[in-house]
Steps between C-alpha positions, in 0.01 A plus 500: 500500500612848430559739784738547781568214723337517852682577829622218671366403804634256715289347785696266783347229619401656830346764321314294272385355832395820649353613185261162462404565835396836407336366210267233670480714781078569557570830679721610242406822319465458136701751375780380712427081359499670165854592526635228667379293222687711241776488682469090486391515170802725382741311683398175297584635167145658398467808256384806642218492235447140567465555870282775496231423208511171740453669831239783366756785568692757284853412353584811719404390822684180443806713392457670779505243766718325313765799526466586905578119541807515302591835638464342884689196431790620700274531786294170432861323487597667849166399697515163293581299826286615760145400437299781676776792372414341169095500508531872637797625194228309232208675642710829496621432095148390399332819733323788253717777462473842749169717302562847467264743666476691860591259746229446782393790722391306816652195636246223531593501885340919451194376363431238770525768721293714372208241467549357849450894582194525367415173669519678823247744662585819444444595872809308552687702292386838688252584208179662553321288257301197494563350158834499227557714249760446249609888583552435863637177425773685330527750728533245799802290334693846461443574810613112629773529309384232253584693221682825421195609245173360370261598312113393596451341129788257640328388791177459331662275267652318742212422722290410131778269399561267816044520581384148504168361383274528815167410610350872641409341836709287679425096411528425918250795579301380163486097671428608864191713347355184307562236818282745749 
């Protein structure tokens, strides 16, 4: 066939037994079984056409993957004879790449703050108030110390996101009214 020859990629046999694992793995996420089969698949000999019209991908996401694994193979090689050091540098090589954009403005440790905040009275915060609102919920986790700034839009999607499907009366109360 005409066209340049694909990277080599070399797989150990450790790997290839970390990589199966992956593979067969039920809990594994697809994306991440998608490339360790590549990788397998590369390291037998297949095309990069071959191996992605097989495994319903682009030739360039097989290039791709195909690339970071030769690229870590000094790395792979180093971690080769320690088991766990090797499941952990695989994971790393066949991770998604860093996306661009703003990183995150609240830790997630923030936001379960906040929410157990508005979980609490607001008499026990010193409030004069008897119920929430997302604009003294942001007020309160300044003030706490929770954050350095937040903006009441922040909170309310906070408290939206993390709301569980609920019945609008307790069940208990609900069973104890039925029984007498």
């Amino acid at each position: 066939m005409a066209g340049p020859q694909p990277r080599f990629v070399s797989v150990s046999s450790h790997q290839r037994t970390v990589l199966d694992r992956l593979v067969r793995q039920h809990t594994c996420p697809q994306a991440l079984a998608l490339r360790a089969t590549i990788i397998l698949r590369a390291a037998s000999g297949e095309r990069t056409t071959v191996l992605a019209r097989a495994l319903s991908c682009s030739p360039t996401t097989a290039r791709t993957w195909r690339r970071r694994w030769a690229g870590a193979q000094a790395v792979l090689a180093a971690a080769d004879a320690d088991l766990p050091t090797l499941e952990h540098t695989i994971g790393q090589v066949l991770a998604d790449a860093p996306r661009p954009g703003a990183p995150d403005t609240f830790t997630a440790e923030q936001i379960v703050q906040i929410i157990n905040l508005a979980c609490t009275p607001p008499a026990a915060s010193g409030r004069p108030i008897t119920t929430w609102t997302p604009r003294e919920v942001a007020a309160e986790a300044v003030k706490q110390g929770i954050v350095r700034q937040i903006s009441p839009q922040s909170v309310a999607r906070f408290l939206k996101s993390g709301r569980a499907v609920a019945a609008p009366q307790s069940l208990l109360a609900q069973c104890q009214n039925e029984g007498g």
